[in-house]
N, C-alpha and C positions, 0 to 999 in steps of 0.2 A: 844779295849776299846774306851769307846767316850772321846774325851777331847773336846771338845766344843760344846753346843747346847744339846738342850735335846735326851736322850737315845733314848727315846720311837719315836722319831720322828717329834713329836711335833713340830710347828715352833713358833715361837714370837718375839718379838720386844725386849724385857727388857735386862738385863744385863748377864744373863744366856744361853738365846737363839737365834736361828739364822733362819733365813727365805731365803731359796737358796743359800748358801756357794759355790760361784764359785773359790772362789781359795785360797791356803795357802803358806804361807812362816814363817820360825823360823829366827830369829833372833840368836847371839852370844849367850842370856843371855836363851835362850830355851825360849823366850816370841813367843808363836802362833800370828800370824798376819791371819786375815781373810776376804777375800773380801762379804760381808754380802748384797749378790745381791737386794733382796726385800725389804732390809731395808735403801738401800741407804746408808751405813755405812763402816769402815771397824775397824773392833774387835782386840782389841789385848788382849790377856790370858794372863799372867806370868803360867812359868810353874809349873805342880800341881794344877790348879786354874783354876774351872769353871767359875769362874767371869770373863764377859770382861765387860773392859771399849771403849769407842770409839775414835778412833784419827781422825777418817776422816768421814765427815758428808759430803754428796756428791749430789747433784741435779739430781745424777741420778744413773742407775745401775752400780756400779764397778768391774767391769772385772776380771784383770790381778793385780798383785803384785811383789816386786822383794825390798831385801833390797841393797844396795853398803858397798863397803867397809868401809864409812865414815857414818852409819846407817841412812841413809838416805831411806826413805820408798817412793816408785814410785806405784803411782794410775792409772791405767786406765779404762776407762769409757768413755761412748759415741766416739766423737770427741776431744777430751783433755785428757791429762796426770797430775797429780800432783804429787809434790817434798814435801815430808812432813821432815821437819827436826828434826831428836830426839834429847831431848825427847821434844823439845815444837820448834813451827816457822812452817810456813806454807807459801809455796811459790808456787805462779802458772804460770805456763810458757804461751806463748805464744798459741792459741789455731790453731793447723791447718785446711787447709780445708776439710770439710765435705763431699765433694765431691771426685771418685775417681778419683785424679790426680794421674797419673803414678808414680810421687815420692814423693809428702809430704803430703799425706792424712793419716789422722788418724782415717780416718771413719771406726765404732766399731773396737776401737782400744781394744787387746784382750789380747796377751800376753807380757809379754816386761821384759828384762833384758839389762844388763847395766856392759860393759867390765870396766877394769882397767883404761882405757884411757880416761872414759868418756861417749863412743859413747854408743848410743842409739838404741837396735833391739826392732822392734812393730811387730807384726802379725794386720794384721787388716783384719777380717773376712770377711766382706760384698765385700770387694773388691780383697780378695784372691791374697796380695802380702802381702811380709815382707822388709820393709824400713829399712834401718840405719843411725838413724841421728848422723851430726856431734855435737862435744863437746859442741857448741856455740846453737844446735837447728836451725840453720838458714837455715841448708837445710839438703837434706836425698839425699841418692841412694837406689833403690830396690837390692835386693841380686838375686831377679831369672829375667834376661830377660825374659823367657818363662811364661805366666801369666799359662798358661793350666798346668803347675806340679802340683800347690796345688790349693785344692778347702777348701775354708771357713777353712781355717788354724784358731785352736785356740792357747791352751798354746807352749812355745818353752823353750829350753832350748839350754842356751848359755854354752860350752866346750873351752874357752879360752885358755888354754896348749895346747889345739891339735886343733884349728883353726877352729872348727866346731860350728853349730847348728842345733838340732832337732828341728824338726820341728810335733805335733801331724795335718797332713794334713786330714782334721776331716771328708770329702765328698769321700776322696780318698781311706779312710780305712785302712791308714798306717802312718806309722813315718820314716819321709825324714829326712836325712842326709843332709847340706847343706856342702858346702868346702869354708870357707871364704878366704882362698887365691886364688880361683879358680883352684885349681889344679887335682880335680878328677871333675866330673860331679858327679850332685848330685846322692843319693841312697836311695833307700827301704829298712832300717835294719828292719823293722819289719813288719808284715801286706802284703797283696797282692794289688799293684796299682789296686785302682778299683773295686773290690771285697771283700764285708762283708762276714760275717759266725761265725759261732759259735765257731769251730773246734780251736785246739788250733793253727795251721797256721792263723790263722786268725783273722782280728777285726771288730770292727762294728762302727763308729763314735768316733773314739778317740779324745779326747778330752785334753789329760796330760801327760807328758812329764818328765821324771828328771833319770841320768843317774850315774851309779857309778863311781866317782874317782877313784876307787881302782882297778879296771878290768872292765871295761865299758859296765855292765849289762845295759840292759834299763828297768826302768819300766814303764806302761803304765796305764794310768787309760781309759780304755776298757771300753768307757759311755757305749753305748748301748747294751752293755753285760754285764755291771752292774757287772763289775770286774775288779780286779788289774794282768794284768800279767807280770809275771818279764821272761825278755828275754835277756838269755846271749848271749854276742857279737860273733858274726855269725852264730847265730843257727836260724835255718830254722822253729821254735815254740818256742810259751811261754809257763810257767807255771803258774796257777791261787793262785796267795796267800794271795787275799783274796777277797771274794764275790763265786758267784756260778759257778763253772766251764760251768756248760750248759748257762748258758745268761741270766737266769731268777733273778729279781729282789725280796728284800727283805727285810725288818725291823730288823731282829733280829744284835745281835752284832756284826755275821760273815758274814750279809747279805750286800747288797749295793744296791740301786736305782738312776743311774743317775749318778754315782762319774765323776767330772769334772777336778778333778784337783790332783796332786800327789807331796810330796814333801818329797826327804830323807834327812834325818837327817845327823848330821857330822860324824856320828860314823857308820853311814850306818847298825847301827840296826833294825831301826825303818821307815816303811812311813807314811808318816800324807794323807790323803785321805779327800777332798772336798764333801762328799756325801749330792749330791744335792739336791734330792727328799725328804733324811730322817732327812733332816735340821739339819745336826751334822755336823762336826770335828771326822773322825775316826784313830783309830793308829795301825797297826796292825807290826809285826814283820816279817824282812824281807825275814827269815828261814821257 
């Protein structure tokens, strides 16, 4: 079912609809948060309610979202990150460089989540490394020596009880495992390094990323296959549950075009789906 943005597709501007939804995040209180890419904005729903209002009015296109333990709502977009504080304050950090510096660039900065401790993980696309900055922002280390593992990484997902992060490595056509205490080298739980396809081994530009607490399904939002596949931990394929198993893209309620972004719920009933092309918020059930 759609929960935000028009059914039909439609995009706009006003309080209803969305114009290129690159990413979602819920909140405690079930309030959708939405990175509202064309409109420079980012949406928050209450839940049950098509009506968004806007918290973050943005100079440019916003990316990545992520809320913290202390409801703190984190923007990324271009070169800069914003701290929004609920439900009202707005604070903006320091802007890094533009450029790809080996450790503190936040050039198109893309996915980003945010441990217990504070520190800070970015994906930044253009430049195909993932930085962690410390508590203070003043400085980062990259998580991969090797720049050649991921190409144009977008969303990620931080596993803080088991010291990991996914990584959707969106050129490579798979979703890397990282081992934040360096203990295993990293891995391909899903997708084949380097090769797209249709088939359910396989992906085509992924894009989204979020993983089960409860037994460490992965789901994946499958952009250019214009599908969500949920893939249980070690298995060798996914299953399509929701968009069109062959790649093919689509309008109607089950279809998808573009989905960028994935996000499950606390109860792990439900995923919320970024579907980009068809200017919605979709939610589909994760059985």
């Amino acid at each position: 079912m759609t929960v935000a943005g028009n059914a039909n597709g439609v995009a706009g501007n006003g309080n209803q609809t969305l114009n290129g939804p690159l990413d979602v995040f819920l909140n405690d209180n079930g309030t959708l948060f939405v990175a509202d890419w064309n409109n420079n904005r980012v949406q928050a729903f209450p839940a049950g309610s098509l009506i968004g209002t806007t918290v973050s009015s943005l100079t440019s296109h916003p990316q990545g979202l992520f809320i913290d333990s202390f409801s703190n709502l984190y923007v990324t977009w271009g070169t800069k990150y914003q701290v929004i504080s609920q439900p009202s304050g707005i604070s903006v950090p320091p802007i890094a460089s533009s450029t790809c510096t080996w450790s503190i660039s936040l050039n198109d900065a893309y996915g980003i989540a945010v441990d217990s401790s504070g520190n800070m993980y970015v994906s930044s696309s253009s430049c195909s490394f993932i930085t962690v900055w410390n508590v203070n922002r003043t400085s980062a280390t990259r998580l991969l020596a090797d720049s050649s593992l991921v190409s144009q990484p977008r969303h990620l997902y931080l596993d803080e009880d088991n010291m990991v992060i996914y990584i959707a490595d969106t050129l490579h056509h798979r979703i890397l495992k990282i081992f934040l205490n360096n203990s295993l080298p990293a891995q391909t739980v899903a997708g084949i390094n380097g090769v797209s396809g249709k088939t359910a081994d396989k992906l085509n530009g992924p894009a989204g990323v979020c993983v089960s607490r409860n037994d460490g399904t992965i789901y994946i939002a499958d952009t250019l296959n214009h599908r969500i596949q949920k893939w249980p931990m070690g298995a060798s394929a996914g299953i399509t549950i929701a968009g069109n198993s062959n790649g093919t893209s689509g309008s109607s309620m089950y279809a998808l075009n573009g989905p960028y972004a994935i996000y499950l719920d606390s109860t792990e009933t439900f995923v919320y789906v970024a579907d980009y092309y068809n200017n919605r918020v979709q939610r589909f059930p994760v059985s």
